[in-house]
C-alpha positions, 0 to 999 in steps of 0.5 A, a space after each residue: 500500500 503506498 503512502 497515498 492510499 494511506 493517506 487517504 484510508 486515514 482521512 476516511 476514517 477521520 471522516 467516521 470519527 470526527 464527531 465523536 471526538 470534536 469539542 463538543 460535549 457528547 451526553 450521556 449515550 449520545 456517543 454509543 448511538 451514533 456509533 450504532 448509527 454509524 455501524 448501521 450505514 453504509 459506507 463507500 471505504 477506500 480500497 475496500 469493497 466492505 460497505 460495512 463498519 463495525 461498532 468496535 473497529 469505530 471504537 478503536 479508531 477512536 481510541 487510537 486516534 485519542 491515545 495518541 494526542 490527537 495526532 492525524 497520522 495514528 490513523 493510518 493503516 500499519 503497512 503489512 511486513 509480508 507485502 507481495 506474499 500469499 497468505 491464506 488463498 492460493 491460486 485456484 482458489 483465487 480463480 474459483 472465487 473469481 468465477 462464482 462472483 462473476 456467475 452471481 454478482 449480487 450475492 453477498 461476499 459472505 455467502 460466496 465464501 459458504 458457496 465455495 466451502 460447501 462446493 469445495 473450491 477452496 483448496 485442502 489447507 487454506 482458508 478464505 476469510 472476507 478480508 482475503 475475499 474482499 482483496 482478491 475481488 477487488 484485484 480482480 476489478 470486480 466492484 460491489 453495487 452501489 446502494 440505492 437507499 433513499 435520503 432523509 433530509 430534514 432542516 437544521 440548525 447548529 447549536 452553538 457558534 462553530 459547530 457547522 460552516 458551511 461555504 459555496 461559491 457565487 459568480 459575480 459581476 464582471 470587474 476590469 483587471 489590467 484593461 480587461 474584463 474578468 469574472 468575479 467569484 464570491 468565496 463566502 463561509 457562513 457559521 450555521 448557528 449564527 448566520 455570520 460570515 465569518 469570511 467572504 471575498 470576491 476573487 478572479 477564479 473559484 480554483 482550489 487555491 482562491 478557496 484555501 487562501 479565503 479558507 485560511 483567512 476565516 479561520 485566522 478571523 474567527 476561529 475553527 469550526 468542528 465541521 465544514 459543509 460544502 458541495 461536491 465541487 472539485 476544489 472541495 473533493 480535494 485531498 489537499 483541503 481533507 488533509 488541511 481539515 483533518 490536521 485541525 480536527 474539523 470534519 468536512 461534510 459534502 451534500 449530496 449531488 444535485 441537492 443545493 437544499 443542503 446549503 440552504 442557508 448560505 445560498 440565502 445568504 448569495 440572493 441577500 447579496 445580489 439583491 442588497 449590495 450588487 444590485 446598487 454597486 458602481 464600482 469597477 475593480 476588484 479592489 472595489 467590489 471587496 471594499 464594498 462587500 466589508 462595508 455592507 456586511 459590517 456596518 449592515 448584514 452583521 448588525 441587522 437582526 436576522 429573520 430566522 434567529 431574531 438576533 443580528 448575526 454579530 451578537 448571536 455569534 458572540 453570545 457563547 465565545 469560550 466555545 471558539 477553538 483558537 487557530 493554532 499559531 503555525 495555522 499557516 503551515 498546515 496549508 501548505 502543498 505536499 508533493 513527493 518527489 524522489 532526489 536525483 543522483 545530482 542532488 536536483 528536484 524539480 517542482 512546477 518548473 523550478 530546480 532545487 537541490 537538495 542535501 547530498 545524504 538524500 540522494 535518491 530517496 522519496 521525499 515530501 516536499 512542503 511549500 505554499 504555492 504563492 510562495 513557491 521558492 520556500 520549499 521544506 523537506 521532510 523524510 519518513 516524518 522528520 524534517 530535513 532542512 530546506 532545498 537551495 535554488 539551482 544554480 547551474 552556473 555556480 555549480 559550473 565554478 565549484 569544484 568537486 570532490 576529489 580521491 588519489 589526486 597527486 601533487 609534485 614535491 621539491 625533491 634533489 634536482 632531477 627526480 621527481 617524487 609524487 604524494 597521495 593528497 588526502 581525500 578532501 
């Protein structure tokens, strides 16, 4: 299993967890329901074609998630020591089992493995488990059918402030960026229980990047949320924005495709904008168009009374501060961008078009490489979980002039006129 796969098995179970272990204050029983519910569901798990979870693997994700303070990669599966070996199955019995789902692909794993048991295809000494079952089908391509369960939808209000964010994005009006007309884009958080917004700017793209960099700024202004509600978009099916979120212990939640009802309230939010603040701007600019949006949401949106709560969003949101998480101080850095690369015999590594190196001792190995993308010149490297210093800009043309290191290089020595003598330098 690579990293990656890893990687994003660890985000899922995050993704079953995250309630359970949030700042909110479960009662008496709450937590044993919800993970009832949770065993009762089903569940498209990455790299598996279980749909199922039991109650007590989601009690040890959770143990081992809080034994280990909080730290996102205890969940990561443990790599198995015996990769690219068979253990419980051999050949014919991977084929026999091959041929019986195809021949019945809606019977359940669990009464295909009874089916090969009592026909006696599998093989005198082995034993075919699910898990074993569940491998072999899914190396073979062969995909379990979707579930067709409908959806309850209900309305819902979070408790307290920071419990729920929900974000979507707006197309704006056209602005004038260097003598040409560019579409804008409303990039709006909006906390649940209050109806704040907790950040909104119009930007020149809805791209993964202008969403981190809004993202990043309302949590600096407001605090962490315990969970983030967005659409399927592509800047929100992210691995890297999952990764940002689970690093700060917020749960991300994606509404179901072609429902927008999900995010009733932020799309409210968007036709309040059109009809109030748009509808009378005459500004030109991008700059303009920000500026105009932070005077009418502080001076008008945040003190108005709301229709829904009765109170105006500022004072709701402000009604129960000691429930707001601080951003941690290096906030910044859990956005940054990881790649992996592997280190070149000349020490160099190449990221979107730029050339670094990197310390000799890291010659040829795999390594992560951490930066911000508006900053791309700071790059970090980290090795196994263990930072390594920073890559040095290529400079071909230095390196040109610096002379390399040299073994058994001899050098000429006075001796008595007419003879020569020659030494060994030592190694440099």
């Amino acid at each position: 299993m690579t990293e990656e796969q890893r990687e994003e098995i660890a985000l899922f179970r995050f993704g079953v967890i995250s309630d359970l272990v949030g700042a909110t204050r479960l009662e008496h029983g709450e937590r044993g329901r919800r993970i009832k519910e949770k065993a009762a569901a089903r569940w498209n798990i990455p790299h598996s074609q279980r749909t199922r979870i039991s109650d007590n693997t989601i009690r040890r994700w959770v143990t081992m998630y809080e034994k280990s303070g909080r730290q996102f990669d205890a969940l990561k599966p443990v790599p198995r020591s015996d990769i690219g070996r068979c253990r419980q199955v051999d050949e014919d019995t991977v084929l026999s089992l091959v041929r019986l789902r195809k021949a019945k692909p809606l019977l359940p794993v669990v009464q295909l493995i009874e089916e090969m048991e009592k026909k006696g295809l599998v093989s005198p000494g082995y034993t075919l488990s699910q898990s074993s079952a569940y491998r072999v089908l899914k190396k073979s391509g062969i995909s379990g059918r979707p579930s067709s369960d409908p959806v309850d939808r209900r309305r819902f209000e979070a408790e307290f402030p920071n419990d729920i964010w929900q974000s979507d994005v707006m197309h704006g009006p056209h602005v004038v960026v260097d003598g040409k007309k560019r579409k804008s884009y409303l990039i709006a958080f909006l906390d649940d229980h209050s109806r704040l917004i907790t950040q909104a700017r119009f930007m020149l793209s809805e791209n993964l990047a202008s969403f981190l960099s809004v993202y990043r700024a309302a949590l600096m202004t407001r605090g962490l949320p315990r969970k983030l509600y967005v659409d399927n978009g592509p800047a929100f099916r992210s691995r890297h924005l999952e990764k940002v979120c689970a690093c700060l212990g917020i749960a991300i939640t994606h509404t179901p495709p072609y429902t927008p009802q999900g995010r009733g309230k932020v799309e409210r939010f968007f036709r309040t904008v059109r009809s109030q603040l748009l509808c009378g701007f005459t500004g030109k600019t991008l700059e303009d168009l920000n500026q105009a949006l932070d005077d009418w949401l502080g001076l008008t949106y945040h003190r108005r009374p709301h229709s829904s709560t009765g109170q105006s969003p500022l004072e709701r949101f402000a009604s129960h501060l000691e429930l707001i998480r601080k951003p941690p101080i290096d906030l910044d850095d859990h956005f940054r961008k990881e790649v992996r690369r592997r280190v070149n015999k000349d020490r160099s590594v190449s990221i979107h078009g730029l050339s670094f190196e990197a310390p000799t001792r890291l010659i040829g190995e795999q390594i992560s490489l951490l930066f911000h993308e508006e900053a791309p010149h700071k790059v970090e490297i980290v090795l196994r979980g263990e930072p390594q210093g920073f890559l040095v800009p290529l400079d071909p043309y230095i390196n040109a002039r610096i002379g390399r290191e040299q073994k058994d290089v001899v050098k000429e020595t006075s001796v008595r006129p007419g003879q020569l003598s020659f030494t060994r330098r030592e190694e440099q």
